[in-house]
FISE-819938 format. One record per residue (C-alpha): residue number from 1; residue in three letters; x, y, z. Coordinates in steps of 0.02 Angstrom, whole numbers, plus 50000, padded with zeros to 5 digits. Layout:
// FISE-819938
+-----+------+-------+-------+-------+
|  nr | rest |     x |     y |     z |
+-----+------+-------+-------+-------+
| NUM |  ALA |     X |     Y |     Z |
...
+-----+------+-------+-------+-------+
***
This chain:
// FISE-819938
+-----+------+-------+-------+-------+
|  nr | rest |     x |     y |     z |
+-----+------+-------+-------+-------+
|   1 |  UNK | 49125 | 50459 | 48853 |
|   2 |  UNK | 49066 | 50271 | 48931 |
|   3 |  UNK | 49239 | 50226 | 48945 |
|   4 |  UNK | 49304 | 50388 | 49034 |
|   5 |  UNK | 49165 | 50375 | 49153 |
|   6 |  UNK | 49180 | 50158 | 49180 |
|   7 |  UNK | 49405 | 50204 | 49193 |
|   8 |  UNK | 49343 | 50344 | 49340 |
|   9 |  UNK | 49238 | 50228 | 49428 |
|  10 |  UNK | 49345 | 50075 | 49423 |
|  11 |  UNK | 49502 | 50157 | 49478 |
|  12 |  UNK | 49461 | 50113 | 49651 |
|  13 |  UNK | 49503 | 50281 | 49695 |
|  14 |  UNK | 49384 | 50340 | 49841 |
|  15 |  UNK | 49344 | 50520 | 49853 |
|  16 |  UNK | 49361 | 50613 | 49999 |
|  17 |  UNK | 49457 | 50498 | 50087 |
|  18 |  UNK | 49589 | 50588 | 50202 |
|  19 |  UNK | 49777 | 50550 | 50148 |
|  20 |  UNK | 49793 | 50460 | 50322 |
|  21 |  UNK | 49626 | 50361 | 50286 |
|  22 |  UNK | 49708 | 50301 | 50121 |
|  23 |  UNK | 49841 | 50249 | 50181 |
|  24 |  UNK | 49759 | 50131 | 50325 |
|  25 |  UNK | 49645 | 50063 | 50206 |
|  26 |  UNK | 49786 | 50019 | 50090 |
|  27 |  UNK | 49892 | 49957 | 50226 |
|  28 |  UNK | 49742 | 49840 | 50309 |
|  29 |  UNK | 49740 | 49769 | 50119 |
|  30 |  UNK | 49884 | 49709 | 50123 |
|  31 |  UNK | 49905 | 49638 | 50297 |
|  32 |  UNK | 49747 | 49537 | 50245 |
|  33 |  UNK | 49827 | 49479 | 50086 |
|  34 |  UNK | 49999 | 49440 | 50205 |
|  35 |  UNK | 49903 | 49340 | 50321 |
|  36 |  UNK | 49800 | 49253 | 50176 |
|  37 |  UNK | 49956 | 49193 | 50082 |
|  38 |  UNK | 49893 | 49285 | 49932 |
|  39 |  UNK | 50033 | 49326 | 49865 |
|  40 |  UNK | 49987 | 49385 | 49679 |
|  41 |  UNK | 49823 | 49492 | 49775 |
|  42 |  UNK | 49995 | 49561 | 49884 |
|  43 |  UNK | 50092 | 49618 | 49743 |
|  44 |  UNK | 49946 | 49713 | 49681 |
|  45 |  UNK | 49919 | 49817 | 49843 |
|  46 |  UNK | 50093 | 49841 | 49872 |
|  47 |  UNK | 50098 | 49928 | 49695 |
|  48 |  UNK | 49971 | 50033 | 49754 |
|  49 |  UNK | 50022 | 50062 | 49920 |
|  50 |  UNK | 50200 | 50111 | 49834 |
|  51 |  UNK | 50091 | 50242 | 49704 |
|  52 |  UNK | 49997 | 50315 | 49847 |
|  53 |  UNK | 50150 | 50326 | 49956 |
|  54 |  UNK | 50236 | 50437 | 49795 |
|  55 |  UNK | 50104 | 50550 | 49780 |
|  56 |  UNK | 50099 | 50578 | 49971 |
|  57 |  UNK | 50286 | 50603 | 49964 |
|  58 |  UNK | 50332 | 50458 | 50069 |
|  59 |  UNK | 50501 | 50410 | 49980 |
|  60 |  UNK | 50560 | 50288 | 50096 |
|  61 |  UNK | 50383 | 50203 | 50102 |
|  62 |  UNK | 50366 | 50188 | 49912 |
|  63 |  UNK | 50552 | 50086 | 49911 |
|  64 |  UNK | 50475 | 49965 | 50052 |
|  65 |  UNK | 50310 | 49938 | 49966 |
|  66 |  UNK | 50419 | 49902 | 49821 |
|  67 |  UNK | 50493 | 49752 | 49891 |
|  68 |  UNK | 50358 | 49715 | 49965 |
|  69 |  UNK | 50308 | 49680 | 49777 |
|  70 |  UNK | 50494 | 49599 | 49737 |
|  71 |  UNK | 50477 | 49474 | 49871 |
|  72 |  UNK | 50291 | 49414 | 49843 |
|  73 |  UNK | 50339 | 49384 | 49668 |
|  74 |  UNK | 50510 | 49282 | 49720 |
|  75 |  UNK | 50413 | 49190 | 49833 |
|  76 |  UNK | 50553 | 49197 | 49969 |
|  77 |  UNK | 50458 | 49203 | 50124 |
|  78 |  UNK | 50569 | 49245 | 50260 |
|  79 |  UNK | 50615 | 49406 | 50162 |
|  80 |  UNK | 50429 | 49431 | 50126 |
|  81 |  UNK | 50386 | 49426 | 50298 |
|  82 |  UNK | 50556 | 49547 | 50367 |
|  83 |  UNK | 50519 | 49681 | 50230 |
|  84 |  UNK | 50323 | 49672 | 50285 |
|  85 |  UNK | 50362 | 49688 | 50474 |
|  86 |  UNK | 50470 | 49827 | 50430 |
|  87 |  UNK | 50316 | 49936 | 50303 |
|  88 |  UNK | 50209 | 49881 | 50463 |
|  89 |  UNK | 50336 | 50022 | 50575 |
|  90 |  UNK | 50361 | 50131 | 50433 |
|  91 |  UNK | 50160 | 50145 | 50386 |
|  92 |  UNK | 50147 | 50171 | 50565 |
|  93 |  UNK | 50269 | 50324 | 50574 |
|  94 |  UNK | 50190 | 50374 | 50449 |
|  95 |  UNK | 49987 | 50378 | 50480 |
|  96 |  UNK | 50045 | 50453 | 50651 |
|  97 |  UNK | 50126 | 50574 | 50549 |
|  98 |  UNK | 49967 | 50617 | 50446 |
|  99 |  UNK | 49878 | 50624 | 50583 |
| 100 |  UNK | 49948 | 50764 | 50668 |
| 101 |  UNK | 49875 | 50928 | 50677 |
| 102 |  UNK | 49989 | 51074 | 50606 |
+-----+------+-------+-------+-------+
***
């Protein structure tokens, strides 16, 4: 029972959060990260960014965030910062996408 209850609350999952309010979060993460050259802390919010991006159904999002991941863990920088500008225009598609009524 302790360990179902300490897994729930340390999943970092916030409840009640809005799709679109997940998704900035997630996405101001890893800009901080980017701009911190912390590249392992990167990888990790990529990964989540990509998991969040499945379940939202945000295919092309979820490949991005995925190299995202690739290229933090290479350590080649120029594609690092390329495949970041680029989940920059596609996470803003998408929140504005979210974020419309309908």
């Amino acid at each position: 029972m302790r360990a179902r209850r300490l897994g729930a609350a340390g999943s970092g999952r916030r409840r009640g959060l809005s799709p679109a309010c997940d998704l900035s979060v997630r996405l101001g993460r890893i800009e901080a990260q980017f701009a911190a050259c912390a590249f392992g802390r990167l990888r990790i919010e990529a990964r989540g960014l990509r998991r969040l991006a499945l379940r939202l159904g945000l295919s092309e999002m979820a490949r991005v965030a995925a190299s995202v991941e690739d290229c933090a863990a290479s350590g080649d920088a120029a594609a690092l910062v390329a495949v970041v500008a680029r989940l920059w225009r596609i996470g803003a598609g998408a929140l504005a996408a979210l974020r419309r009524p309908g």
